[in-house]
C-alpha positions in Angstrom: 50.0 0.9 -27.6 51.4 3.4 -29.8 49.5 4.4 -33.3 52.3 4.6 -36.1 52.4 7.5 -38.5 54.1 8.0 -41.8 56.2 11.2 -41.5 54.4 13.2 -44.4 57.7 14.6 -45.5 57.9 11.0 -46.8 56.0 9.3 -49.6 55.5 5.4 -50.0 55.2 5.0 -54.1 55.6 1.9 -56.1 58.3 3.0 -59.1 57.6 0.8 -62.6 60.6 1.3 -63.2 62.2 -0.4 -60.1 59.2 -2.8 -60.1 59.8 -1.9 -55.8 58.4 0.6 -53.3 60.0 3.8 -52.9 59.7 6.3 -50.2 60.2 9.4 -51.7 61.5 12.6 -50.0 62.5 16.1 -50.8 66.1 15.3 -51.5 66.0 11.9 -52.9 64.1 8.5 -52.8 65.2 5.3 -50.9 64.6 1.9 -52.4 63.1 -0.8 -50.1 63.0 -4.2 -50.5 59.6 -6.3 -50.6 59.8 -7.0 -46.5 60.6 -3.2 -45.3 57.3 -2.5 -48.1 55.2 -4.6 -46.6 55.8 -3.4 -43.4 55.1 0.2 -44.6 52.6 -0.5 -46.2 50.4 -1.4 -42.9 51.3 2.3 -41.7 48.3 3.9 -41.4 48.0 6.1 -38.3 45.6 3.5 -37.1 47.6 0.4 -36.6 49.9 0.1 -33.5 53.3 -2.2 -33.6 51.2 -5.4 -32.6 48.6 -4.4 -35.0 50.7 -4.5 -37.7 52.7 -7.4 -36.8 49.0 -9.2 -36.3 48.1 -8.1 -40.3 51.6 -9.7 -41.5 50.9 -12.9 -39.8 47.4 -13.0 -41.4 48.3 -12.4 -44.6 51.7 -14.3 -44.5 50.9 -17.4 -42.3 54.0 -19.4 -43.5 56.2 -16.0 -42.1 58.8 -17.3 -39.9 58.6 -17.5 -36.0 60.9 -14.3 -36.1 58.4 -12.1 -37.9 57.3 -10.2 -34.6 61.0 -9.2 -34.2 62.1 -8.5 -37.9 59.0 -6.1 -38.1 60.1 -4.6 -34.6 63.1 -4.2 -35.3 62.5 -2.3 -38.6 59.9 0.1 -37.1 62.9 0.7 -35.1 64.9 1.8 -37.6 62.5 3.4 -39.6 61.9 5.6 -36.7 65.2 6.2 -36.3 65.5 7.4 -39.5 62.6 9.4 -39.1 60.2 7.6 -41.6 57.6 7.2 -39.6 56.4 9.0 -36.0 54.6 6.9 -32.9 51.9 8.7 -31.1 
């Protein structure tokens, strides 16, 4: 299993005045919304895809069945957009 690594051109914030997370870059900021936080949140460099789909269950245990792909499925586009690295 692959570790998952925040790309450190990126920074995961929480902005008052959005009352959200915010990954923050050199050029701008993108918003997220409470599930893509969450998931980010459990980024870090330690955790593998299953591990962090493991910690979601735990701490939301009323998640729906689909949580395992929802979360994959974002790590795929985070990595995609270059968010994050697996190692």
């Amino acid at each position: 299993m692959q570790k998952i690594t925040m790309n450190k051109l990126y920074k995961l914030q929480f902005e008052k005045v959005q009352d959200s997370y915010v990954l923050l870059f050199p050029e701008g900021m993108v918003n997220l919304n409470p599930s893509a936080a969450e998931i980010l949140l459990q980024v870090d460099g330690k955790k593998s895809d299953q591990d962090i789909i493991k910690a979601l269950h735990l701490k939301f245990p009323d998640a729906p069945d689909d949580l395992a792909e929802d979360v994959l499925d974002f790590l795929r586009h985070a990595q995609s957009k270059e968010w994050i690295h697996c190692e």
